[in-house]
Chimera marker file (.cmm) of the C-alpha trace (Angstrom):
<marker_set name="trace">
<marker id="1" x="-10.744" y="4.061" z="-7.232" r="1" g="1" b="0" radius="0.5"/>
<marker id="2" x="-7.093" y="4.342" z="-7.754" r="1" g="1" b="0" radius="0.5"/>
<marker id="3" x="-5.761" y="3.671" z="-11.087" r="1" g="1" b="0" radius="0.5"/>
<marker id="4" x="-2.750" y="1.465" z="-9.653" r="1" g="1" b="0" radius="0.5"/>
<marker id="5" x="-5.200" y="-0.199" z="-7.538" r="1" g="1" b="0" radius="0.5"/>
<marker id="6" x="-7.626" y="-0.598" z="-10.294" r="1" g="1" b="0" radius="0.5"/>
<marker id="7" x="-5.164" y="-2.277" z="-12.635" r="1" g="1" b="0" radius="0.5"/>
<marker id="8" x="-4.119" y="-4.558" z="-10.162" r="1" g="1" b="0" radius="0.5"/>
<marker id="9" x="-7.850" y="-5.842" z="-9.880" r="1" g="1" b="0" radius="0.5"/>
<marker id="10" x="-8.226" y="-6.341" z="-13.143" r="1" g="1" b="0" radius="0.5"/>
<marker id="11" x="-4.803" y="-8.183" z="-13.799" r="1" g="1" b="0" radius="0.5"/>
<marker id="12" x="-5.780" y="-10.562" z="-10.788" r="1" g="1" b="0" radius="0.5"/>
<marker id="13" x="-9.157" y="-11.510" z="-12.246" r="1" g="1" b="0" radius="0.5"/>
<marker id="14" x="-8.610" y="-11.989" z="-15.170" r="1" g="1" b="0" radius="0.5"/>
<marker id="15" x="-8.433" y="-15.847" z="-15.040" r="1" g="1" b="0" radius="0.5"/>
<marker id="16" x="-11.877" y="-15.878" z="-12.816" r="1" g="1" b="0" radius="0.5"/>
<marker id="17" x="-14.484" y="-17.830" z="-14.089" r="1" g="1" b="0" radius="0.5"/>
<marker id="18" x="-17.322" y="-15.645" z="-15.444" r="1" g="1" b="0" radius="0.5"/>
<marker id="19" x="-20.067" y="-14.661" z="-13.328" r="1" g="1" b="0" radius="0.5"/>
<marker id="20" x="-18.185" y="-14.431" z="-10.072" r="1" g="1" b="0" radius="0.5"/>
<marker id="21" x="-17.819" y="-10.698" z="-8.723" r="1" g="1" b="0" radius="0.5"/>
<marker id="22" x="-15.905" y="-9.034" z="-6.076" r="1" g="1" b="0" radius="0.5"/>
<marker id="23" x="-17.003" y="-4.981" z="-5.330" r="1" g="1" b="0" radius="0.5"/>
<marker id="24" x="-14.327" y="-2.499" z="-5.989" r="1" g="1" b="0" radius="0.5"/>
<marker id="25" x="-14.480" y="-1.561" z="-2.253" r="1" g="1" b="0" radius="0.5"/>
<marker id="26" x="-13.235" y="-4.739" z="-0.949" r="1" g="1" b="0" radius="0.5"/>
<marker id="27" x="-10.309" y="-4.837" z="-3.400" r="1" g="1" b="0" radius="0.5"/>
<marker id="28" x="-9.484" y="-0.847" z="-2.500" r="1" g="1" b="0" radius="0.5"/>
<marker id="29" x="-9.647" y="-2.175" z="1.042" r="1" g="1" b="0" radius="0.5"/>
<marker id="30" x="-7.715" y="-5.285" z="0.178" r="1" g="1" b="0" radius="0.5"/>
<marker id="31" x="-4.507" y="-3.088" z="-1.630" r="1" g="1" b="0" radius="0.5"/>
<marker id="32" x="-4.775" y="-0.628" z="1.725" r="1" g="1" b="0" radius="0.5"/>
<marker id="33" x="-4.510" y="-3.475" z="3.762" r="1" g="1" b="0" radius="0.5"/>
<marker id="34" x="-1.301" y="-4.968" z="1.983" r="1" g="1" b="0" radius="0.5"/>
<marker id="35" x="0.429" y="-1.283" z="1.639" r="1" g="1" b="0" radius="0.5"/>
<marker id="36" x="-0.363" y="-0.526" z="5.296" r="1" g="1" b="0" radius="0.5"/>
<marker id="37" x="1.465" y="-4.362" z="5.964" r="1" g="1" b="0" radius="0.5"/>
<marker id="38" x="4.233" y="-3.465" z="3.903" r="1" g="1" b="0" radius="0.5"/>
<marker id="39" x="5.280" y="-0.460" z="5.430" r="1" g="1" b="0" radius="0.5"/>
<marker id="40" x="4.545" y="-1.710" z="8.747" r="1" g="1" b="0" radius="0.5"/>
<marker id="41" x="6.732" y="-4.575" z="8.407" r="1" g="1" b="0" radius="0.5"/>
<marker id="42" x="9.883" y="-2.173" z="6.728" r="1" g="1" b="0" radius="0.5"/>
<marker id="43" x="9.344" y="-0.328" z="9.348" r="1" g="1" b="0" radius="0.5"/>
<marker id="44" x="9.896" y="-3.243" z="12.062" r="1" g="1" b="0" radius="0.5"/>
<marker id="45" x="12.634" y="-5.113" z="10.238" r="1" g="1" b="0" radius="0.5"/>
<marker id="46" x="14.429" y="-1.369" z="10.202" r="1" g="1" b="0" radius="0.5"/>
<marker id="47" x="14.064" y="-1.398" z="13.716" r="1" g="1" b="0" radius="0.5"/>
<marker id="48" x="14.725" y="-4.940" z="14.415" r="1" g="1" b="0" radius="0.5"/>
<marker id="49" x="18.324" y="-4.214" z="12.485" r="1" g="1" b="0" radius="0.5"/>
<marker id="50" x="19.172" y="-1.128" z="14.184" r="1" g="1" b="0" radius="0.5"/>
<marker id="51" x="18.384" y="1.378" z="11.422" r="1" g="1" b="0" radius="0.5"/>
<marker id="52" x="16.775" y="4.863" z="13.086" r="1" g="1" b="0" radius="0.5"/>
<marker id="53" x="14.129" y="6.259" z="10.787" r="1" g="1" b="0" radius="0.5"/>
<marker id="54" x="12.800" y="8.593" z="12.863" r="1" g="1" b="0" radius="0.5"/>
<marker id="55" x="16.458" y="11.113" z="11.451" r="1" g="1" b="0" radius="0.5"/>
<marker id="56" x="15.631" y="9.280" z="7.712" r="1" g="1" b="0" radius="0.5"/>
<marker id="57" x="14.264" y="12.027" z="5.575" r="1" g="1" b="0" radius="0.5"/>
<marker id="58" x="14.742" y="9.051" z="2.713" r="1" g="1" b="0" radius="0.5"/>
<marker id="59" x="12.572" y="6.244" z="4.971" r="1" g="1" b="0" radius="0.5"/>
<marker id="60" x="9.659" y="9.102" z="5.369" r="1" g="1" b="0" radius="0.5"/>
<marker id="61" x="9.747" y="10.204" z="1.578" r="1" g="1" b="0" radius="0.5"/>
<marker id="62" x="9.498" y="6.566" z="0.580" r="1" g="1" b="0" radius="0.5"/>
<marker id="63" x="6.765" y="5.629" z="3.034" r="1" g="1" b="0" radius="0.5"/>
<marker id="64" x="4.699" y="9.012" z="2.046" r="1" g="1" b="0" radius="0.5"/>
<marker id="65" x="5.547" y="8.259" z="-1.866" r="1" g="1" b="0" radius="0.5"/>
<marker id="66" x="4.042" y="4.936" z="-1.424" r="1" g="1" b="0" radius="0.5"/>
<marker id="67" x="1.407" y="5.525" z="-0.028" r="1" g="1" b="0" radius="0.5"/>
<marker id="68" x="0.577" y="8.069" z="-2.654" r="1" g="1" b="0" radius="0.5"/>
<marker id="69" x="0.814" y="5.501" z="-5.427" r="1" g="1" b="0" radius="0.5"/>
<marker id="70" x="-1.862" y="3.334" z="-4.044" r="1" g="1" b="0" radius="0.5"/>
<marker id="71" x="-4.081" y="6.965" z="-3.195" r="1" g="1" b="0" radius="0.5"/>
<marker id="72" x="-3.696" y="6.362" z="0.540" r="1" g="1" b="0" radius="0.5"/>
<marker id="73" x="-3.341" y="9.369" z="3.189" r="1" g="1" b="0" radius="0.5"/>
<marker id="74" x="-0.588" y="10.000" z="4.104" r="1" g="1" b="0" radius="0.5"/>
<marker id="75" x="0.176" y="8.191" z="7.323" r="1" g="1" b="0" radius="0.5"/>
<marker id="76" x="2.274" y="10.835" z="9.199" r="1" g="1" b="0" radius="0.5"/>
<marker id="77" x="-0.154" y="13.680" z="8.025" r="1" g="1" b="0" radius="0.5"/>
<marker id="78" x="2.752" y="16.448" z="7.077" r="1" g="1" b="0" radius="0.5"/>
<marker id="79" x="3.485" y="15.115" z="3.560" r="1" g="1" b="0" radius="0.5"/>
<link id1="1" id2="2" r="1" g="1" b="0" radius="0.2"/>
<link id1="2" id2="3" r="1" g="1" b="0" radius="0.2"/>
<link id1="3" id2="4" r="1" g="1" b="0" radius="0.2"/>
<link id1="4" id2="5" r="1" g="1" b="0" radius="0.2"/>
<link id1="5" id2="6" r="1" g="1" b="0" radius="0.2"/>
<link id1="6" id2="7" r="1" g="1" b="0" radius="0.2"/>
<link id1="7" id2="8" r="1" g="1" b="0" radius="0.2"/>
<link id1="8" id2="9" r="1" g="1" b="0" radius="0.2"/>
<link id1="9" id2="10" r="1" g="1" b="0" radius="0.2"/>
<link id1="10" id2="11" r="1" g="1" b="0" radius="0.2"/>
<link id1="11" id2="12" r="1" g="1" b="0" radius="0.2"/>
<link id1="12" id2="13" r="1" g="1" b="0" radius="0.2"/>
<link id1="13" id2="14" r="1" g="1" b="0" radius="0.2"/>
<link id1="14" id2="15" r="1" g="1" b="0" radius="0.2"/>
<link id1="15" id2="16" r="1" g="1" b="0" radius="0.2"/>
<link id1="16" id2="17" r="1" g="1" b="0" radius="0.2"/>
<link id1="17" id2="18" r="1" g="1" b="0" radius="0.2"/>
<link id1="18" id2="19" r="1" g="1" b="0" radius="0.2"/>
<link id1="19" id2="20" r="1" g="1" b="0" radius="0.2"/>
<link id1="20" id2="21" r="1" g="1" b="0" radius="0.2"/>
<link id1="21" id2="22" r="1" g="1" b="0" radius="0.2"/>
<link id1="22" id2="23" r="1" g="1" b="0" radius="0.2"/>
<link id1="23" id2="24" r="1" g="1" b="0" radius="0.2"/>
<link id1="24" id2="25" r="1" g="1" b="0" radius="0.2"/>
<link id1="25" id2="26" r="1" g="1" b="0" radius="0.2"/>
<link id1="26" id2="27" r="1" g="1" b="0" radius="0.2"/>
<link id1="27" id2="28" r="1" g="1" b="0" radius="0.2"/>
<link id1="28" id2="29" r="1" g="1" b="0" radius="0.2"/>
<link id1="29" id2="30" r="1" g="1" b="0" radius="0.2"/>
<link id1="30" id2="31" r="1" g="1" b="0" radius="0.2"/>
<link id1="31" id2="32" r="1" g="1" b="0" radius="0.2"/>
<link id1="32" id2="33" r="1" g="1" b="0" radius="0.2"/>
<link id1="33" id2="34" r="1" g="1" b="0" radius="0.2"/>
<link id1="34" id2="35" r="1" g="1" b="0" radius="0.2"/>
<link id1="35" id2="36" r="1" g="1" b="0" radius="0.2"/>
<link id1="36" id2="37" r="1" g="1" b="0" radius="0.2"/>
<link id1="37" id2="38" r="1" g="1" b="0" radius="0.2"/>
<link id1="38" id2="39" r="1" g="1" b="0" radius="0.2"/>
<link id1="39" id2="40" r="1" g="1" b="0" radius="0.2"/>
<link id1="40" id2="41" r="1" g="1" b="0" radius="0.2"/>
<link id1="41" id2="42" r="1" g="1" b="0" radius="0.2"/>
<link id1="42" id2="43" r="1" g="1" b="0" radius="0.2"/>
<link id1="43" id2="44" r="1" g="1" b="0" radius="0.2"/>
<link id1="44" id2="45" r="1" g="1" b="0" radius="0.2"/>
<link id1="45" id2="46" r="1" g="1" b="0" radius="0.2"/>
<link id1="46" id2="47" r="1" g="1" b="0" radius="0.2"/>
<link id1="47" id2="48" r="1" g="1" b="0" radius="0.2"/>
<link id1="48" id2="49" r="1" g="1" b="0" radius="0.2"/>
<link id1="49" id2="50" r="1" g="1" b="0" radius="0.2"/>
<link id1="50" id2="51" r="1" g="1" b="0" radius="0.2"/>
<link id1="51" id2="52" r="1" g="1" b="0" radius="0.2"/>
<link id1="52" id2="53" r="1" g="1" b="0" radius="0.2"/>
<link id1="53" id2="54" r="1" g="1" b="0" radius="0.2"/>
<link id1="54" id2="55" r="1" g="1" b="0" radius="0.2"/>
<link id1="55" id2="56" r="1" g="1" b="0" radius="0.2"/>
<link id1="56" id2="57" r="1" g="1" b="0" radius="0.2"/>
<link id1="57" id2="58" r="1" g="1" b="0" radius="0.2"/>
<link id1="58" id2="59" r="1" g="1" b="0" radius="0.2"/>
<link id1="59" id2="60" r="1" g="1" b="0" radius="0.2"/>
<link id1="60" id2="61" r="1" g="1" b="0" radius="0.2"/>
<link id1="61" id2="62" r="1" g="1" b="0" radius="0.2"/>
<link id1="62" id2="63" r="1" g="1" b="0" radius="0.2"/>
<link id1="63" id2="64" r="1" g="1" b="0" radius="0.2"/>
<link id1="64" id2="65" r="1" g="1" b="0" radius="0.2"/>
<link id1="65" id2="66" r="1" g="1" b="0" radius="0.2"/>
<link id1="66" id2="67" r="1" g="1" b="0" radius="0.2"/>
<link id1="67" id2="68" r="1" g="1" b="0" radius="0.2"/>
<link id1="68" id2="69" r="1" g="1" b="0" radius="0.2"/>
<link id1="69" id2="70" r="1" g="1" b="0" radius="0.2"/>
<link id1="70" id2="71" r="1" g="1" b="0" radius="0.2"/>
<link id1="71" id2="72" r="1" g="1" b="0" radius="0.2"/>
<link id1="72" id2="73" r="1" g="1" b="0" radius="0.2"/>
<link id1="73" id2="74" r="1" g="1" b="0" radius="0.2"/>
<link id1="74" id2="75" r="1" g="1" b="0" radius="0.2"/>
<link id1="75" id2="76" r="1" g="1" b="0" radius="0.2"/>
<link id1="76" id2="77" r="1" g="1" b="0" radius="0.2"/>
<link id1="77" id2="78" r="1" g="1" b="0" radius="0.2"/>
<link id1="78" id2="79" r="1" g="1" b="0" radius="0.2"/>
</marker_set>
């Protein structure tokens, strides 16, 4: 699992009650889930304001830098 990811798991149960367990795939899943949102929605609300990423060298660094963080492919596949 991904260290950011794994931290993140650990800071958000750490107020559980004892005895209650979530697998480590379902929280990997959950943090994919959230960074796949968030770049989907940056993407839109660039869009929806008239910013072009597809001639943002910046936009496409961020998104691939991201998605490296949380141990994700790369979503465009050339990073």
């Amino acid at each position: 699992m991904n260290k950011l990811i794994e931290q993140m798991m650990l800071d958000a149960t750490k107020d559980m009650p004892h005895g209650y367990y979530v697998p480590p795939q379902y929280w990997e899943k959950f943090a994919e889930l959230i960074v796949k949102k968030t770049i989907s929605e940056i993407s839109h609300q660039m869009f929806h304001h008239g910013i072009d990423e597809s001639n943002n060298p910046r936009f496409y660094k961020a998104i691939d830098e991201t998605e490296k963080s949380f141990g994700l492919a790369c979503s465009r596949g050339d990073a």
